[in-house]
C-alpha positions as CSV (number, residue, x, y, z in Angstrom):
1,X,-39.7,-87.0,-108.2
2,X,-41.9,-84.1,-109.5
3,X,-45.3,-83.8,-107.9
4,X,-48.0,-82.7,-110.0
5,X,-51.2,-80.6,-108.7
6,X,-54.6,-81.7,-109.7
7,X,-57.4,-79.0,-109.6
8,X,-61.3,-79.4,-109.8
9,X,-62.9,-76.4,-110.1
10,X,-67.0,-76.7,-109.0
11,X,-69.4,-74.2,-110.3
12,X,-72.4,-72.8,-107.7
13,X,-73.0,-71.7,-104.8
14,X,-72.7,-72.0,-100.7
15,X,-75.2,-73.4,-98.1
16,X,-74.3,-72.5,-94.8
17,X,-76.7,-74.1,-92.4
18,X,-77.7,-73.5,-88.8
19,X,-79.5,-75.4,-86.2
20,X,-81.8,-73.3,-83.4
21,X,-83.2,-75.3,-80.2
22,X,-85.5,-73.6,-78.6
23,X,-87.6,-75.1,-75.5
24,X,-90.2,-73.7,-73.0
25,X,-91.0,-74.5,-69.9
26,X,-93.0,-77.3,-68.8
27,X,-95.0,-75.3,-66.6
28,X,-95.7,-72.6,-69.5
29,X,-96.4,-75.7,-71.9
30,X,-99.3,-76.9,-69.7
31,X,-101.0,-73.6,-68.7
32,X,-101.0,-72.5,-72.8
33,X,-102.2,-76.1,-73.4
34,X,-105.6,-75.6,-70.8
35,X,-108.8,-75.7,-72.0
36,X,-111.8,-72.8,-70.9
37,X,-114.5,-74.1,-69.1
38,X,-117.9,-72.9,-68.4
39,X,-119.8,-72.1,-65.6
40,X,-121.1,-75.5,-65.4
41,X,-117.2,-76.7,-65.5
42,X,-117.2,-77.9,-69.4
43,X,-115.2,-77.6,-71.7
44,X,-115.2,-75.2,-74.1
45,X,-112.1,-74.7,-76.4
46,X,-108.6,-74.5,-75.8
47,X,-107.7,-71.2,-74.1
48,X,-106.6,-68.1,-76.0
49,X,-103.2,-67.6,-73.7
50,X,-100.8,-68.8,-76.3
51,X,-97.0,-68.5,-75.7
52,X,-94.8,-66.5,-77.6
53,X,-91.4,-67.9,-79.5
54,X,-89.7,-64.3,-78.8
55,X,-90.4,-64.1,-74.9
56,X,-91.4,-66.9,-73.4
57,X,-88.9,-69.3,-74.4
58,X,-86.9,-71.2,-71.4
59,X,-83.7,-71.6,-73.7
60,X,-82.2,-70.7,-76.7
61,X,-79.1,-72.3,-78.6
62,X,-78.0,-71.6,-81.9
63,X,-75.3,-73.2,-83.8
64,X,-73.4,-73.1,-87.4
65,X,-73.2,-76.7,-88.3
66,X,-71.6,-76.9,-91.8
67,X,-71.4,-75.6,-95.0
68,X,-72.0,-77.5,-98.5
69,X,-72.1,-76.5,-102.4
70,X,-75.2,-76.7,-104.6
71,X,-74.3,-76.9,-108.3
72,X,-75.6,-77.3,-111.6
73,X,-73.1,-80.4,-112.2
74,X,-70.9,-78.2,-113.8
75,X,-67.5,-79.8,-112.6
76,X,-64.4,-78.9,-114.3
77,X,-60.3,-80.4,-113.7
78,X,-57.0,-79.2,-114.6
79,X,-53.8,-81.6,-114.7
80,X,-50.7,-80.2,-115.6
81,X,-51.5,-78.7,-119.7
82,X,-54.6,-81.0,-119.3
83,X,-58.0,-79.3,-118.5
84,X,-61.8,-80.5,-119.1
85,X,-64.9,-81.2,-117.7
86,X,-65.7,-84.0,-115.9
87,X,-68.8,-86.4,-118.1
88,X,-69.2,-89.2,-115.4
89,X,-69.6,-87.8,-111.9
90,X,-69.0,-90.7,-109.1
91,X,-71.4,-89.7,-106.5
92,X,-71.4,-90.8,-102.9
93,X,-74.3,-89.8,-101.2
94,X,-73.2,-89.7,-97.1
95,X,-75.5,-91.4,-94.6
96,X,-73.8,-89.9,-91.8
97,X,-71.7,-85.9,-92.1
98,X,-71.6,-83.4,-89.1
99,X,-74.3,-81.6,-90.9
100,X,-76.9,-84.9,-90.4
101,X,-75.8,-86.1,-87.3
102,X,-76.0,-82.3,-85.8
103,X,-79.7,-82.2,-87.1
104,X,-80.3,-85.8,-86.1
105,X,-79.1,-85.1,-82.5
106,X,-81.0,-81.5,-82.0
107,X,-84.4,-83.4,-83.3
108,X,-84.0,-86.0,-80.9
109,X,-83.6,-83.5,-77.7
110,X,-87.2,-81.7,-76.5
111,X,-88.1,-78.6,-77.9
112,X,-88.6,-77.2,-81.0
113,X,-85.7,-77.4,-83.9
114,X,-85.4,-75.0,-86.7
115,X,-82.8,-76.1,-89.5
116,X,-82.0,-72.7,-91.5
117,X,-80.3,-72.6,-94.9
118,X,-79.1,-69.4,-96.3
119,X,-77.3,-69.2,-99.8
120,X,-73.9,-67.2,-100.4
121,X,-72.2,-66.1,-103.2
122,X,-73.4,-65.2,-107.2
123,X,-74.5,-68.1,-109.2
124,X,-71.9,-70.0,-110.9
125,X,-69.1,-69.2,-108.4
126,X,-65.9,-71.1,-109.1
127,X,-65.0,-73.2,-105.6
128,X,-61.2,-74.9,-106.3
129,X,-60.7,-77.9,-104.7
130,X,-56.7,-79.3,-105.2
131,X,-54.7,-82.1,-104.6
132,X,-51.0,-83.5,-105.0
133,X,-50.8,-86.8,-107.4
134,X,-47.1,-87.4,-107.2
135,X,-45.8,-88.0,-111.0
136,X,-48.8,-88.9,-112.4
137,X,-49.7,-86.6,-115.5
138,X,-53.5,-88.4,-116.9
139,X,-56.4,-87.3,-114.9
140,X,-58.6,-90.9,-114.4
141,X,-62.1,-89.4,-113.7
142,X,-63.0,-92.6,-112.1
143,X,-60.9,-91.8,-109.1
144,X,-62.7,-89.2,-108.2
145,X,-65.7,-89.2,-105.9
146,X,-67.7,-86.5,-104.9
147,X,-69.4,-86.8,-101.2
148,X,-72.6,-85.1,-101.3
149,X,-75.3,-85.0,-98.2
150,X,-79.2,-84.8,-99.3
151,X,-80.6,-81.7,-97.5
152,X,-83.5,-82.2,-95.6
153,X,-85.0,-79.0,-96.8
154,X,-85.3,-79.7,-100.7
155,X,-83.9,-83.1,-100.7
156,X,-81.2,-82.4,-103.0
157,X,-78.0,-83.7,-102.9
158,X,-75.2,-80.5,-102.2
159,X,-71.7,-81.3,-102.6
160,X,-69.9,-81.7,-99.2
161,X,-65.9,-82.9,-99.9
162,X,-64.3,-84.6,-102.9
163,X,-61.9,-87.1,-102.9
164,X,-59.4,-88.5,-105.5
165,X,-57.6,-91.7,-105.3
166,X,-59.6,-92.1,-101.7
167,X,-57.7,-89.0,-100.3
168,X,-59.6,-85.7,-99.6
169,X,-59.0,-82.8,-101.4
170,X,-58.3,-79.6,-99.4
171,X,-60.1,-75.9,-100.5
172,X,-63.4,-76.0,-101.7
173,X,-65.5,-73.5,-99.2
174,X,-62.8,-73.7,-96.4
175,X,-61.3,-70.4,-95.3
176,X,-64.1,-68.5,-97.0
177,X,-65.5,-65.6,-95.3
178,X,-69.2,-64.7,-95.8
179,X,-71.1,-61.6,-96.3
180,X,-75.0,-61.0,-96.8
181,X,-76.6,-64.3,-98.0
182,X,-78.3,-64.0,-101.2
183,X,-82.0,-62.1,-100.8
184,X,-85.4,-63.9,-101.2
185,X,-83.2,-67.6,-101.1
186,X,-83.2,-68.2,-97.2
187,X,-84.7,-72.0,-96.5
188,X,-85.6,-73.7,-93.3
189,X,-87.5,-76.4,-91.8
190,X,-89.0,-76.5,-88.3
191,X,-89.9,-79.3,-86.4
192,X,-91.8,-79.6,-83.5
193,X,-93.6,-81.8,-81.1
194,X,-97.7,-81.3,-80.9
195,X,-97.5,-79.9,-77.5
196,X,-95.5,-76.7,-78.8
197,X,-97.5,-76.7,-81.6
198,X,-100.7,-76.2,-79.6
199,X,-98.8,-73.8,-77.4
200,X,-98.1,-72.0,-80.2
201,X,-101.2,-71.6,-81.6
202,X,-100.2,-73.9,-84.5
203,X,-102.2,-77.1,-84.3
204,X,-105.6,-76.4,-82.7
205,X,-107.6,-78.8,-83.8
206,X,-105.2,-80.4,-85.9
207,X,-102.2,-82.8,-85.4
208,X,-99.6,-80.9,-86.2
209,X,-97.6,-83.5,-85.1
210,X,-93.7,-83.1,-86.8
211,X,-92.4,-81.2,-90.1
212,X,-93.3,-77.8,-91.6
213,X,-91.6,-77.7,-94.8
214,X,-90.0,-74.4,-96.4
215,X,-91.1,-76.2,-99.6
216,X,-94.9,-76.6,-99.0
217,X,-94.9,-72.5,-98.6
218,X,-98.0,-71.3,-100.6
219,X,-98.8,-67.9,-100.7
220,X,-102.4,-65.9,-99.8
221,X,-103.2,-62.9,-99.2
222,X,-104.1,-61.6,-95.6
223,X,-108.6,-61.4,-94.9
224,X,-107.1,-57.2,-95.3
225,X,-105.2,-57.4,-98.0
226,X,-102.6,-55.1,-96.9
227,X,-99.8,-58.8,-96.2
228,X,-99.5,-61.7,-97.9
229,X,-98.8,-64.8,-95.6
230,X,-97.7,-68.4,-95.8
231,X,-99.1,-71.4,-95.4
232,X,-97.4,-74.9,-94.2
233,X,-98.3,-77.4,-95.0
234,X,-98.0,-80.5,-92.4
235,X,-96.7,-83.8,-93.9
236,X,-99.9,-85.7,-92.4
237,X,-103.0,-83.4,-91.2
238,X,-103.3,-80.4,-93.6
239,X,-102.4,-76.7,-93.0
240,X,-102.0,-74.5,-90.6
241,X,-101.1,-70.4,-90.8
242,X,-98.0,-69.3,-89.9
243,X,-96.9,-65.9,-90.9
244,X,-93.2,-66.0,-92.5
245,X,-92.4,-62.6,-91.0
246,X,-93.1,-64.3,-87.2
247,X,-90.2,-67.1,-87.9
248,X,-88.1,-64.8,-89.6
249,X,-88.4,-62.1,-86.8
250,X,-87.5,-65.2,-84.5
251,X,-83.9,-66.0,-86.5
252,X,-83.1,-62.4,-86.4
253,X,-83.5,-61.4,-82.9
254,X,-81.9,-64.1,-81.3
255,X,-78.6,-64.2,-82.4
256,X,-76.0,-66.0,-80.5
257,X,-75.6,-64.6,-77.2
258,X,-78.2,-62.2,-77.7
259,X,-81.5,-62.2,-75.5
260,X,-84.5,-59.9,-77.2
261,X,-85.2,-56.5,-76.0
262,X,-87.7,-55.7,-73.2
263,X,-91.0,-54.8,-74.0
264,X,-92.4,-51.4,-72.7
């Protein structure tokens, strides 16, 4: 019996995301987290000795988690002499992948998470996914089902596996290398309990209680004029300034296995 090869061809390109824990210690939470007091023993405002993410962190662990495609829904087959493109996608959006459940699990442990995206590849890259259908020679769109995962950064859905007649299809992104991501289209989210917040210098006098959202960046310019920063904007309590080129200096210097240089 012959056994023919279906092929579905996705246009777009790769998300690789990471997940970085970082936590300080408890002792170094509470002393940033003091308040001044005056001679008279009241309290004044919260004290200006601030940790920093690059030194004073207790540990560091970062991790690649999973890869997925974002496309335009350009989705293309080939069966044998038949080729097309697909009308009616079958979508199955995953409630549980590795990618979730490794963010899930890193938000629930202490300390602060940062989920990073970065995108790889031109636009409209062809990723081939294939599959063996014995004899059968009519491609049944219906049979195909394309697992996607909605990512918490933009809340889209990005394509994670596809399956036809309920049996995965191999290819895709696997056994792809990766060079430079593409510039300006880096994404993350960080996440982060109050307490790190204020020993950051993030939430004085605000709850900054969870989420800082990639999406919420605005830009202003610095009180000199010279450097623009970003704002976040906090799902419940407002904004708060964080400078992009601080979080960004963070992912870079600590790469796996890597502890930052000394100061002089």
């Amino acid at each position: 019996m012959s056994s023919n090869v279906l092929k579905v061809k996705i246009a777009g390109q790769r998300i690789r995301y990471q997940v970085s824990k970082v936590t300080f210690n408890e002792n170094d939470l509470l002393k940033a987290n003091a308040w001044r007091w005056d001679d008279k023993k009241n309290a004044l405002y919260p004290n200006d000795n601030k940790l920093d993410i690059l030194r004073d962190y207790e540990t560091f662990d970062c991790a690649d988690i999973g890869v997925a495609i974002r496309t335009d829904g350009e989705i293309f087959y080939e069966l044998g002499d038949a080729k097309g493109k697909i009308q009616n996608h079958n979508v199955l959006s995953a409630l549980t992948h590795p990618i979730l459940n490794a963010i899930d699990d890193a938000n629930e442990r202490e300390g602060l998470t940062l989920v990073s995206a970065d995108v790889f590849d031109n636009e409209n890259t062809i990723y081939e996914y294939i599959i063996e259908v014995g004899d059968r020679d009519t491609f049944d769109e219906t049979l195909l089902e394309i697992i996607t995962i909605n990512d918490p950064i933009t809340n889209e859905e990005y394509i994670v596996e596809l399956r036809y007649d309920g049996k995965k299809m191999i290819g895709g992104t696997d056994g792809l290398s990766f060079r430079e991501p593409a510039s300006d289209k880096s994404m993350f989210i960080l996440n982060m309990p109050k307490d790190y917040a204020d020993a950051l210098g993030l939430g004085e006098n605000r709850k900054q209680d969870n989420i800082l959202r990639f999406a919420d960046f605005i830009n202003e310019n610095w009180t000199d004029g010279k450097k623009q920063v970003h704002k976040v904007k906090s799902v419940k309590d407002g904004y708060v300034k964080l400078r992009e080129d601080y979080i960004h200096s963070f992912i870079n210097e600590h790469e796996r296995d890597q502890e930052p240089e000394e100061e002089e």
